[in-house]
C-alpha positions as CSV (number, residue, x, y, z in Angstrom):
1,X,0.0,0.0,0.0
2,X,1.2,3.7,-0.9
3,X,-1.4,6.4,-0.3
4,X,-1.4,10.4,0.3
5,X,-3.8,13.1,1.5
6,X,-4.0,16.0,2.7
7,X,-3.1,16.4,6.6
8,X,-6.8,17.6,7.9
9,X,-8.4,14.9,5.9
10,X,-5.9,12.3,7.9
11,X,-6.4,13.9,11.1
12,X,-10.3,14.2,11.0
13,X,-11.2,11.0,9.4
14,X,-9.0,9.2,12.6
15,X,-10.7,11.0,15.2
16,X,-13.9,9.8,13.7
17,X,-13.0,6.5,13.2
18,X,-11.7,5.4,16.3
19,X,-14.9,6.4,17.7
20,X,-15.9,3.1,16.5
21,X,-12.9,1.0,18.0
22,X,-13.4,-1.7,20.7
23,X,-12.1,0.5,23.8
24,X,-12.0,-2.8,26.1
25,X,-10.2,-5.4,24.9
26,X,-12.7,-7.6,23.3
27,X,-11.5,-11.3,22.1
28,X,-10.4,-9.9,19.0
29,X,-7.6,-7.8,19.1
30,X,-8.2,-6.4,15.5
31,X,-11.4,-4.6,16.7
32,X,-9.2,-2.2,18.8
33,X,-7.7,-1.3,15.6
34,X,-8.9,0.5,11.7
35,X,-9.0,-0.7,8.5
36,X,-6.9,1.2,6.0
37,X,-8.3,-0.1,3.0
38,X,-7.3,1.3,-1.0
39,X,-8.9,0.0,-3.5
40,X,-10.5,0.6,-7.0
41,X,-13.8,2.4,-5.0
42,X,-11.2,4.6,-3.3
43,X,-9.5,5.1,0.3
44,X,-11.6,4.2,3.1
45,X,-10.6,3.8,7.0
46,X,-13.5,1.3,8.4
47,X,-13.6,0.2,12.2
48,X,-16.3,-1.3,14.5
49,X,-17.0,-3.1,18.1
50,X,-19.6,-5.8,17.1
51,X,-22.2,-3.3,17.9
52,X,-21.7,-0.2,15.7
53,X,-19.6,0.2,12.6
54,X,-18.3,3.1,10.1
55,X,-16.8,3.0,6.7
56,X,-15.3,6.5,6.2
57,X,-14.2,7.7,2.2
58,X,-11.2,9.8,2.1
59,X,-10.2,12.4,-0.9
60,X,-6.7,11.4,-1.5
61,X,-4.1,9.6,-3.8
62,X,-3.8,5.7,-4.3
63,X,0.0,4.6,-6.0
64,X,-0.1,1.2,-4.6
65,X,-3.4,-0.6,-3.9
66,X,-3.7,-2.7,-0.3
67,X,-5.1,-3.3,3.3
68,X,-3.6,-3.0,6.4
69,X,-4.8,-3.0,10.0
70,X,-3.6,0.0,12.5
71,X,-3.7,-0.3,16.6
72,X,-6.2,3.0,16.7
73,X,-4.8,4.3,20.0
74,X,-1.4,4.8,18.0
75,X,-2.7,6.1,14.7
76,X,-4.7,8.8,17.5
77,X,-1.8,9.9,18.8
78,X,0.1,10.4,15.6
79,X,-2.6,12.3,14.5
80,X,-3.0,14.1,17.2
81,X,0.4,15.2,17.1
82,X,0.2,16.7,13.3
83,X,-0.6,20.3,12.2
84,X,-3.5,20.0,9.6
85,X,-1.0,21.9,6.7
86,X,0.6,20.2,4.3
87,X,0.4,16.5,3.2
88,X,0.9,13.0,4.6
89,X,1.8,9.7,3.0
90,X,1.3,6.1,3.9
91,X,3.4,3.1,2.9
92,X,3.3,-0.3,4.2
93,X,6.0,-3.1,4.1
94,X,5.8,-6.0,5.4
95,X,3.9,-5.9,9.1
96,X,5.2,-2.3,9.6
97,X,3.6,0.7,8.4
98,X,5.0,4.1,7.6
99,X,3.8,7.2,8.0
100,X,5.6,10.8,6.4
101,X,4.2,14.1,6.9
102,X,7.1,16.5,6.0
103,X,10.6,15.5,7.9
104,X,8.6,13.7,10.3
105,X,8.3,9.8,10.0
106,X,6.9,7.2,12.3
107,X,6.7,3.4,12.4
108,X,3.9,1.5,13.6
109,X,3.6,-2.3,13.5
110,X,0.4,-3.3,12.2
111,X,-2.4,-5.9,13.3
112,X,-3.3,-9.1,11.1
113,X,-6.2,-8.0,9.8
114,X,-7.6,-11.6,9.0
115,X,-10.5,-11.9,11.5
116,X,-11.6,-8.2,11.1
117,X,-15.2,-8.2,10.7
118,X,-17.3,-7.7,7.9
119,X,-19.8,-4.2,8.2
120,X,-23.6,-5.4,6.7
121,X,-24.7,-3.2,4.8
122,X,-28.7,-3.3,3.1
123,X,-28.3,-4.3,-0.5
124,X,-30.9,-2.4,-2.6
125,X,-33.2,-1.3,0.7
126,X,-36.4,-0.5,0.1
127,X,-37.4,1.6,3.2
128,X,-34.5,5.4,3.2
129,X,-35.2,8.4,4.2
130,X,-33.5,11.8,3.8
131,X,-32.7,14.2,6.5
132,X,-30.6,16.4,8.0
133,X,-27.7,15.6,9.5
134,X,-27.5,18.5,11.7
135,X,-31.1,17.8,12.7
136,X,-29.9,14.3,13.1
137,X,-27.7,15.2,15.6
138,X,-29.8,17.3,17.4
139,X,-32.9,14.9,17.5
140,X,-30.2,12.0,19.2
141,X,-28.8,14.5,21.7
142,X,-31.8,16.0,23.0
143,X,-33.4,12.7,23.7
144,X,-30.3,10.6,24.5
145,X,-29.8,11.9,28.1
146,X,-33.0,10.4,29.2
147,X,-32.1,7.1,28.7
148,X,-31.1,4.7,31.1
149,X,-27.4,4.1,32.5
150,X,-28.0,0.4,32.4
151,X,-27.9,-2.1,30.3
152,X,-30.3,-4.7,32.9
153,X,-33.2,-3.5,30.6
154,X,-31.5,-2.7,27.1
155,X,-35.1,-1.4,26.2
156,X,-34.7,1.3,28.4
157,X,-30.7,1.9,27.6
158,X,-31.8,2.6,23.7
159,X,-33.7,5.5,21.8
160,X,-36.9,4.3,20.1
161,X,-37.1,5.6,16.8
162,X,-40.8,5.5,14.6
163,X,-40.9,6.9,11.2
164,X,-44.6,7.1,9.9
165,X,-46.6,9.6,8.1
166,X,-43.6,11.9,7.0
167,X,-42.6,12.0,10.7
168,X,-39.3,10.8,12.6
169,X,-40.2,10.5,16.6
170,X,-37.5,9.6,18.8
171,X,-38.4,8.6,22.3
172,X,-36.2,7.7,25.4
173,X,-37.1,7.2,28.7
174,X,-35.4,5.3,32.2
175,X,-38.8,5.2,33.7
176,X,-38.2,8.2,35.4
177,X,-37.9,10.6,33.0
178,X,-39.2,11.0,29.2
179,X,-37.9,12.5,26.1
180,X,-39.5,12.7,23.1
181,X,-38.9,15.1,19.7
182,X,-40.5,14.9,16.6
183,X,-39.0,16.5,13.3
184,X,-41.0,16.3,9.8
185,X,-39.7,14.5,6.5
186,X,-40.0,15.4,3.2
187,X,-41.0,11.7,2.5
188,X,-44.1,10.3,3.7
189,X,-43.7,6.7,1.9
190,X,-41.2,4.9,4.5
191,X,-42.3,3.7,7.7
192,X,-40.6,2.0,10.9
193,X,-39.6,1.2,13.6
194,X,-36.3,0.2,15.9
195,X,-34.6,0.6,18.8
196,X,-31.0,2.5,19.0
197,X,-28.5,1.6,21.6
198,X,-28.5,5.4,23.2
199,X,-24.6,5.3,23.9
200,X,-24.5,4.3,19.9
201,X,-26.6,7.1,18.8
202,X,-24.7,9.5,20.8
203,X,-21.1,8.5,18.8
204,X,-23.1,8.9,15.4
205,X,-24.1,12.0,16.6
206,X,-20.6,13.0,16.7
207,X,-19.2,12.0,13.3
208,X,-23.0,13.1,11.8
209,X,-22.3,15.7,8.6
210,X,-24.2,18.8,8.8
211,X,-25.8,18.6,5.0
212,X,-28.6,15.6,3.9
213,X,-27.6,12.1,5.0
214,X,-29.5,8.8,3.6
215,X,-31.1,6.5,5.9
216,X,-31.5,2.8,5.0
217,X,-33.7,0.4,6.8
218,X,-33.9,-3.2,7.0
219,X,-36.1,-5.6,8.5
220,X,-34.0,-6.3,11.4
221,X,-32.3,-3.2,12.0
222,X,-30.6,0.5,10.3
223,X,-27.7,2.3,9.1
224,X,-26.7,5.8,8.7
């Protein structure tokens, strides 16, 4: 693998991305780690924790096509080390990684990346809205905090989303408290409803654009 972007696109896509890392040390090592994956569709980062997932595209420059697994703790605090001018440049050899950004270089020994999960995506869904990702974000946070702490009753723990008659409800409650917003939809066609772990819908709240995002539903469940 050889690849190049610009610094900020480095430095924002990894603070997104490890959002969706395993932060306790699961039985797989690799989900504590991203996916640096370039390919004919392009550079993408990808991580997840068995419960949430991201795929990321990055704007940048593919010489050498490959895949390669990164501890995201590391990859953090390299990028959290950079200024967001100039560019930076990836190249990996072997189970080391390399990583230029001007007269700077660092070396990071990189994770088999054999038993990285696959992220499901809904092949040709029927059910998608349109909305907002700003008003996304707010719906999640405003309701979020009502939610329970614990996961004894992961009813209570999760929003409760309902999409019918052009409307997107989101509902949380710990049996104490209730939350509940409502924001219209240009699209009256979709309906459904599903439960969101609150503590999930709160880290897509964070990595949510502010223009129109797609939602795709499934029988079982839905991705952003």
């Amino acid at each position: 693998m050889n690849i190049s972007f610009e610094k900020k696109e480095f430095i924002e896509a990894v603070y997104k991305v490890v959002r969706f890392t395993e932060k306790k040390g699961g039985s797989l090592p690799v989900l504590s780690s991203v996916l640096i994956i370039a390919s004919d569709e392009g550079i993408k980062m990808r991580a997840t924790n068995l419960e949430i997932g991201i795929d990321l595209k990055l704007e940048g420059k593919c010489k050498l096509k490959g895949v390669v697994a990164v501890p995201a703790t590391i990859l953090q605090q390299i990028a959290s080390s950079l200024t967001s001018d100039g560019i930076i440049s990836l190249e990996h050899t072997g189970d080391i990684i390399s990583l230029t950004a001007g007269t700077g270089k660092s070396l990071i020994k990189t994770v088999p990346y054999d038993d990285f999960p696959s992220i499901p995506f809904p092949e040709n869904p029927k059910n998608r809205i349109v909305i907002s990702g700003a008003l996304l974000k707010n719906l999640f946070v405003a309701t979020a905090s009502c939610a329970s702490t614990s996961t004894v009753r992961p009813e209570l723990a999760s929003l409760y989303l309902s999409i019918e008659g052009g409307v997107l409800t989101a509902v949380a409650t710990d049996s104490f408290r209730l939350a509940e917003k409502k924001v219209p939809l240009a699209s009256k066609g979709t309906q459904g409803k599903f439960l969101i772990p609150a503590k999930n819908a709160l880290e897509i709240a964070q990595v949510l654009p502010e223009n129109d995002i797609i939602i795709s539903l499934t029988s079982t469940n839905a991705h952003s």
